[in-house]
BAKOLPA-667460 format. One record per atom (N, C-alpha, C): residue in one letter; z negated, x, y negated. Coordinates in pm, whole numbers, plus 50000, padded with zeros to 5 digits. Atoms other than C-alpha are relative to their C-alpha. Layout:
BEGIN
aZXY ...
END
This chain:
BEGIN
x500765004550116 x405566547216746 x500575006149873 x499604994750135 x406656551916385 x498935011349956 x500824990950064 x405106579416193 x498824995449896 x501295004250041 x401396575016075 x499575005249890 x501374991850033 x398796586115828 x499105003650053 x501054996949860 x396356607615988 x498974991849983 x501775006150053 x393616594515825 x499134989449923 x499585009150076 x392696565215754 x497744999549949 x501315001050024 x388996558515570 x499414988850003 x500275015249915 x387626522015729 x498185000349938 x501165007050011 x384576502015605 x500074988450052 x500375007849918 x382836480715815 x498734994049934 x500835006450106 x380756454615603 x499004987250103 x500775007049895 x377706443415829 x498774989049889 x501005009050114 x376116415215560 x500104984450046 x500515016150001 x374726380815556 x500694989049898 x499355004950094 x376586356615417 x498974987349920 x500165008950084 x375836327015183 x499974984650069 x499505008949917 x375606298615399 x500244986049938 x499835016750064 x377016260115323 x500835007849836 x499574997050175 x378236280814923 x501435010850037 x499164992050011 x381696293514946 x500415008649877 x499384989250171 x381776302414558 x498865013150049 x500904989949987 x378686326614673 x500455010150066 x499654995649913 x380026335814989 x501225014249943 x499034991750013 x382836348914805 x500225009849874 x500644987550133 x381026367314471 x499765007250100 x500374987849948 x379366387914735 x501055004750080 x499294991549979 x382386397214913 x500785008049896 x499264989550144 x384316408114554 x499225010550002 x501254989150058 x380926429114528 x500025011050099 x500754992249893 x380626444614845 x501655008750037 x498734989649985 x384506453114881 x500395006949854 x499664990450092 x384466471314515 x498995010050013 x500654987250032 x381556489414617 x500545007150073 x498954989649939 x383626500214916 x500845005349977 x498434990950045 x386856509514743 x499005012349926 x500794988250120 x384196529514466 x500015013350123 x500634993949906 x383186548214786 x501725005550093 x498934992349945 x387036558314905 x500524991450113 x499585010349925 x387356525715151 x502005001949957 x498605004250046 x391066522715215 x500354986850117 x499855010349890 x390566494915481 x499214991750019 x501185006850000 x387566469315461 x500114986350076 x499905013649864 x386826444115743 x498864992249932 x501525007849999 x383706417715705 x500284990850110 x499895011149880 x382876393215979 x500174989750017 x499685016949987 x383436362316130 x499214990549907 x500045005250141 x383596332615882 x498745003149937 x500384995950066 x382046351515647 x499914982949856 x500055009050098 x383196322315411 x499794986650086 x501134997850048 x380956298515415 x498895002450056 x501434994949892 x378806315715698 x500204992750100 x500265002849823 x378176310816079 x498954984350015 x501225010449972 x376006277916137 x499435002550069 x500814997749843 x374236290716439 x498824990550034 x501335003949938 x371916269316597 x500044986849963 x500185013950082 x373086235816382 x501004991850157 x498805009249902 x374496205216624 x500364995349938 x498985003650109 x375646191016349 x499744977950042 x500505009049949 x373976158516503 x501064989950101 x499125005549858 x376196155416855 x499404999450081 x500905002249821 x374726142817176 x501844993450065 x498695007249928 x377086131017456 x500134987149989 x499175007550014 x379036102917351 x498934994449923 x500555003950022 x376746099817051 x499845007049838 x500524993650120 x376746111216686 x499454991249893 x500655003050116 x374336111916398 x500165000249853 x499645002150207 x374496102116017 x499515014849959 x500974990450011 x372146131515943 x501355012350027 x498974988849872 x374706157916169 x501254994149889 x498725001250132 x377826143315962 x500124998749891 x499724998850100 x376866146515647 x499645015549997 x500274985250034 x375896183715679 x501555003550009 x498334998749951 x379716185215878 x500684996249875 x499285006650102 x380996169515589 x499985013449851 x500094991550088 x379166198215343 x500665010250082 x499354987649933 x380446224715545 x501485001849972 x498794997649943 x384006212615613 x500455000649761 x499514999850156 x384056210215137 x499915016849968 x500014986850039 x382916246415138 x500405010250112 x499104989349963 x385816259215370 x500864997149931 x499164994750066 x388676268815240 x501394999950062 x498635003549925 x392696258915259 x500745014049982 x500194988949982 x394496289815310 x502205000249978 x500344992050113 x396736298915108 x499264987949888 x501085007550067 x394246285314849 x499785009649890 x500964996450109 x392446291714505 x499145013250007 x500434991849918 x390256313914761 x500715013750012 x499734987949955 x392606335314900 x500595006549882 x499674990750118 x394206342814575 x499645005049948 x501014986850054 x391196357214457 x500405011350068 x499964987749915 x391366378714772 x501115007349973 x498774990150003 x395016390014744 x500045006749832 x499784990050123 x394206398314368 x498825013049987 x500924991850013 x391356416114442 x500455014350115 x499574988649932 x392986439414743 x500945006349868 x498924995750146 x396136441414452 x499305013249940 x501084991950132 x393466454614195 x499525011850103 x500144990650001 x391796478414420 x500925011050077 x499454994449894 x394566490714653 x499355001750134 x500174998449902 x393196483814941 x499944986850097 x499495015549857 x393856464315318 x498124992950004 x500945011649944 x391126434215348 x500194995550081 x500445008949916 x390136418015610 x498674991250002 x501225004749994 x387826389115642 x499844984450046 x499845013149896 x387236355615863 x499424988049857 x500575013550074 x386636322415707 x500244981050034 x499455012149990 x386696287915771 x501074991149954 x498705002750046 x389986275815717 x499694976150018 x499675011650009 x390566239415637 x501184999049965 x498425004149981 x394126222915764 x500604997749863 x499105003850153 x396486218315470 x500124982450035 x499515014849977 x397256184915639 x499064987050043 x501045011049899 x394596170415878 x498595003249916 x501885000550008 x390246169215877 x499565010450083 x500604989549954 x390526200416109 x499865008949942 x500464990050050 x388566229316031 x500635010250136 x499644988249905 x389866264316195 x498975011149977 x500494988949967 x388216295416316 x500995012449915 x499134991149977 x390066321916113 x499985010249900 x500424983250076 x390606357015984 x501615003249949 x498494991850075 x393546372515732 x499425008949958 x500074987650093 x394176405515605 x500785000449862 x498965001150100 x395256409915256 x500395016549962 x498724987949963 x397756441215180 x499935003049819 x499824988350117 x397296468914889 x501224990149886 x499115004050127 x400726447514729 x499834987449965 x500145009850010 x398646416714714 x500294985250083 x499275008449891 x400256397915023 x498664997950076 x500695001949881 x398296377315300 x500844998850086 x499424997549886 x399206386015608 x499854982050053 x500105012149931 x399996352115839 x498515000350045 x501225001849937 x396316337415926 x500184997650194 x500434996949796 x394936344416325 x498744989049993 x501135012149914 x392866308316437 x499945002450114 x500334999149884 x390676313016684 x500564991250087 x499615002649873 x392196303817044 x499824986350021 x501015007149866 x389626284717182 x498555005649930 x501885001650090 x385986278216978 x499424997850146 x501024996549839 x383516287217230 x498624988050016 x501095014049941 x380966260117392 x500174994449856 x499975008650124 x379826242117076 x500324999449895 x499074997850129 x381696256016845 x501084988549972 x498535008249983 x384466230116927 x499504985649934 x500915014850057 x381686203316741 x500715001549825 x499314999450150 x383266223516406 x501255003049972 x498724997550070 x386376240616442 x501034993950118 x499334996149906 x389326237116648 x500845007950034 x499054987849908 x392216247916906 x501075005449909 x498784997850089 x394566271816680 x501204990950073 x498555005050021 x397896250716678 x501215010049975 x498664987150035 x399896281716534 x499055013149997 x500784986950016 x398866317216392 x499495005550134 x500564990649887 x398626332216727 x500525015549983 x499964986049997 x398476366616710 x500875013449934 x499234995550033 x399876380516403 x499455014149958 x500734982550052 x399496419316311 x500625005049840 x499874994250150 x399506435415978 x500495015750012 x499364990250046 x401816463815915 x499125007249942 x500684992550117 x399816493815772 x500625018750001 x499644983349963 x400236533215737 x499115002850092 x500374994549908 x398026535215997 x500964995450125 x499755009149884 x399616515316240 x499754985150000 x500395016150005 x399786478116347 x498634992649980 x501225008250008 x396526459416275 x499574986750059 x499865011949952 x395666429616463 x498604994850034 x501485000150041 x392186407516476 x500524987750186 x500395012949873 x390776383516807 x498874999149968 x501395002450044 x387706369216683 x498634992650164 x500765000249864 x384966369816904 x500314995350129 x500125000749843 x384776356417250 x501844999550039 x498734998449931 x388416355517237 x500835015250007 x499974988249939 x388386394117318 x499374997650178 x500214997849863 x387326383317668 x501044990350066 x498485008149928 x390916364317748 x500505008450012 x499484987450008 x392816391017867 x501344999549974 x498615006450016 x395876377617857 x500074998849820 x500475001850205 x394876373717399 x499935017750021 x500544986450014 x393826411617442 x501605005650020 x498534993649984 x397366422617639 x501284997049856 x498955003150116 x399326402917342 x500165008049903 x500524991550132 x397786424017096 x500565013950026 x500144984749932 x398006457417299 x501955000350021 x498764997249965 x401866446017355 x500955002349850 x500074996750182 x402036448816954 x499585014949940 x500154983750041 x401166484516966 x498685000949910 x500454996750127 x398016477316726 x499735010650039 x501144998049996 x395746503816634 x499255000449967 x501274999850086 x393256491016441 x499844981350134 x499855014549976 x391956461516660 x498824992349951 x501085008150085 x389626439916455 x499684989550051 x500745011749942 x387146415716611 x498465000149912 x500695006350095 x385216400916355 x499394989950101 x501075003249879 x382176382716565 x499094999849937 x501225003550002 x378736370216621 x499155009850076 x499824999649842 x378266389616973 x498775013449965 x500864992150089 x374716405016847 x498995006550163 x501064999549851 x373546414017256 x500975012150041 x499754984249952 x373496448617407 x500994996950071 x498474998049912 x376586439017685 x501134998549932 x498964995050069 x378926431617404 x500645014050048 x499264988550056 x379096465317343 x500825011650144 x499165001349893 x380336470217710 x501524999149996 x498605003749999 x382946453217650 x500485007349861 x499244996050072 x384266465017344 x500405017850019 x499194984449936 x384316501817462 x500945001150140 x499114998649918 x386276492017754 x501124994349950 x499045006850088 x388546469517537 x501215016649901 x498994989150074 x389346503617293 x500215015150101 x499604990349936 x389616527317614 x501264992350047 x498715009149960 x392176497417790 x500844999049871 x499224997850082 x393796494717484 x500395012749944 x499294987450076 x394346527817337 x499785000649859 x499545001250160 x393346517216986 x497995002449940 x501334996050007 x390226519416769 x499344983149967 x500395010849994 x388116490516797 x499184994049874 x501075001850103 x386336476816479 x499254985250057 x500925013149936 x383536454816578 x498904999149867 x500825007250098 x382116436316280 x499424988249987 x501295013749962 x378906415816322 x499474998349864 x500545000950089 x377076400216068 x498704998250007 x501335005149974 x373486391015985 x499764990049909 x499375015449990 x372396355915975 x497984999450030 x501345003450038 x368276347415879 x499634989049986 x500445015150044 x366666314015859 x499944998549843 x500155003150173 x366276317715475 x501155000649957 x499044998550105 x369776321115433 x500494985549978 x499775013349999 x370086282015541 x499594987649883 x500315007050152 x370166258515208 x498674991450096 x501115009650033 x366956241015199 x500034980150038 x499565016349987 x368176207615189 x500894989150085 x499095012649899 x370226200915493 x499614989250091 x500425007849924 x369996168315674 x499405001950062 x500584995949838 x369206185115963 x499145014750010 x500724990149971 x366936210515843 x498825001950102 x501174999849929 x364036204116079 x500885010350159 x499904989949824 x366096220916404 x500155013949950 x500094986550074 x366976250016125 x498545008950048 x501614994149965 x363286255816114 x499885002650158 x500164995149904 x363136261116501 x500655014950034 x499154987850000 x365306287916464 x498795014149978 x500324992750029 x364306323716469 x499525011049882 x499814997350150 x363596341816135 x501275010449970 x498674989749987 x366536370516268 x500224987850075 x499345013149903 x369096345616398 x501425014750076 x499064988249954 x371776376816443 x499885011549926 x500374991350013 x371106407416468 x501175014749941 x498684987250016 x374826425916349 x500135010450169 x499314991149919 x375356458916593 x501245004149970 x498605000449992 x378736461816420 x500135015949983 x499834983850033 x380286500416475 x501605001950048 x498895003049976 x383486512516559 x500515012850112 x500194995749829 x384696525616894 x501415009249993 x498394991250001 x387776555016916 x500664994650130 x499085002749934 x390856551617157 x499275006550153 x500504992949876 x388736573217428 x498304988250062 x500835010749944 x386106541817434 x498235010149954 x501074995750006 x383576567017243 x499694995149845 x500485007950131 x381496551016967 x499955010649865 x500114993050127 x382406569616612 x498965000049934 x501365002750056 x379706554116454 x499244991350108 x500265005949886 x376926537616669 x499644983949898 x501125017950065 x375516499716633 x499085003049871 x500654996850117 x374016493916349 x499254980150008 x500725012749955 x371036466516400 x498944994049848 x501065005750141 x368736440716165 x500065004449871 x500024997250141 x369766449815840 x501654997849970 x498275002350062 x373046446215608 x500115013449982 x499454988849979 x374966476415590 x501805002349982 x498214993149977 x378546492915506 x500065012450103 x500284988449913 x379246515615751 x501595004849974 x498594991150036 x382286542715646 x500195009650115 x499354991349929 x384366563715868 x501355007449937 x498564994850044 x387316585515823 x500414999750171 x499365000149852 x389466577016153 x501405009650040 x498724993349981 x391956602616302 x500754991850062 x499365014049915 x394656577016419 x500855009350041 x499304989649900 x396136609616583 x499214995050126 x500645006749875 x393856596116853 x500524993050031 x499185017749986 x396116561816879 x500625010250136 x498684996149913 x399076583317060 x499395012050086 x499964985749851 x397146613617212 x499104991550112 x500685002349869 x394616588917397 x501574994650068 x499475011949976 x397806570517489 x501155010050146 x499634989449954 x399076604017659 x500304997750166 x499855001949876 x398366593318014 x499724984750040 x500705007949932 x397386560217999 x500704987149848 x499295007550058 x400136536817810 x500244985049971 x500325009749901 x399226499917863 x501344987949977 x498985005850014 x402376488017725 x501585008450020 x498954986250025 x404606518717735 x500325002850158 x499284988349835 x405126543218059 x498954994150096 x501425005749908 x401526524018215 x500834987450043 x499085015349949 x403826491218206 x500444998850175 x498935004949869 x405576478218543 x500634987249941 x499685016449964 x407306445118368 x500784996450057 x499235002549826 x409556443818692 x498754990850050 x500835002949912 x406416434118826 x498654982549945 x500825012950022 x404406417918599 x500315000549833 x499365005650113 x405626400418245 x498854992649930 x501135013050077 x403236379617997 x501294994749871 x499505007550075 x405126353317813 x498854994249876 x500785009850118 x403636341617484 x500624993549892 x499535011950098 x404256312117254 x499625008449893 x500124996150117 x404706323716934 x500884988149859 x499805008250090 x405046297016651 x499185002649820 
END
């Protein structure tokens, strides 16, 4: 491994986004990552599409082999307030890491430069104003696949930092292991999974994820209320069935030994700061290498498409 900074100081931004309003979505992230730099942030994550929010609970009016007027015109508001990437959007973002010196991260609904598909996806932007290549989700999980789809490219790129490699798998695609090894064969150690995944066994998995990997796990959930849903969508009447907590966050962040630095952090918005020794990266890695001296690829090899 190249030579590190020990210490790196990580905010973890557990907030509710703006739902259906990407100009909103994305005042309150300017707001929430200058209060973190104010505060000594040199690394700031937020969660899955943050821009313009999670739909949870909307069908967007799909039955089998059967859609509704109602359901495609909400799809229709949704797919105007994501965002093409590089875009108007992200250039805010890369002037706003620029301005404060510091690494962003943050998911958002990406809309194709070319086609009507919407993507699942997360970039980091870089202290000299750069976006890192965007990471589209895999594989949109059960009904997700009603809004975004299958990444086409951007598989599994990592961001160069003084801590070490950086690299994101947005939710459920931390349980492909074969997506997890890619990452782990990249040396990150910051591994960022930006997520929904608001239920006590998550957090199972993500401490066995940053003991199998060797790295520190940032798990950033958001929270997600019936009042944050505009008023006026077609399909507000199934809204209203919804819960008044729709997600509950839990986002904390897990060391290389699979022990929680900070713990869950539930029902409320929240920054949560750490100072991380990323001397941990290489001493957990001491006996237990998963790409290194742990390897056999005599034995066993993973090929991945990279485009």
């Amino acid at each position: 491994m190249k030579d590190m900074k020990d210490i790196c100081r990580i905010a973890v931004i557990q907030a509710e986004p703006v739902l259906f309003d990407k100009d909103a979505c994305l005042q309150k992230a300017e707001q929430l990552t200058r209060e973190a730099a104010a505060r000594g942030a040199e690394f700031i994550v937020f969660p899955e599409l943050f821009i313009p929010g999670y739909p949870y609970g909307m069908t967007f009016g799909f039955k089998v082999g059967k859609r509704e007027e109602p359901g495609r015109q909400d799809w229709s508001r949704y797919y105007e307030n994501s965002i093409v990437a590089p875009g108007p959007e992200t250039d805010r973002l890369s002037a706003l890491a620029a301005e404060l010196g510091v690494y962003l991260s943050i998911g958002f609904s990406e809309r194709s430069q070319r086609t009507g598909t919407l993507y699942n996806s997360n970039a980091v932007f870089a202290p000299d104003g750069t976006m890192s290549p965007v990471h589209r989700k895999l594989k949109p999980t059960g009904a997700e696949r009603v809004v975004w789809g299958d990444a086409q490219d951007g598989y599994f790129p990592v961001t160069d930092t003084p801590w070490g490699p950086a690299g994101s798998l947005i939710c459920w695609e931390s349980y492909m292991p074969l997506a997890r090894a890619a990452l782990y064969e990249k040396g990150v150690s910051f591994y960022i999974s930006p997520n929904t995944n608001d239920n006590p066994e998550w957090h199972n998995t993500i401490q066995h994820i940053a003991l199998e990997g060797k790295c520190y796990f940032i798990n950033c959930d958001m929270i997600i209320t019936r009042k944050s849903y505009p008023q006026d969508l077609s399909t507000r009447a199934e809204v209203d069935l919804l819960p008044e907590m729709i997600c509950r966050g839990g986002s904390c962040i897990v060391d290389p030994f699979g022990h929680y630095v900070t713990e869950p952090v539930w029902d409320r918005e929240d920054i949560i700061y750490a100072d991380l020794d990323m001397r941990n990266v290489y001493r957990a890695r001491m006996e237990f290498d998963p790409c290194g001296h742990y390897a056999r690829p005599d034995v066993l090899h993973l090929e991945v498409t990279e485009r």
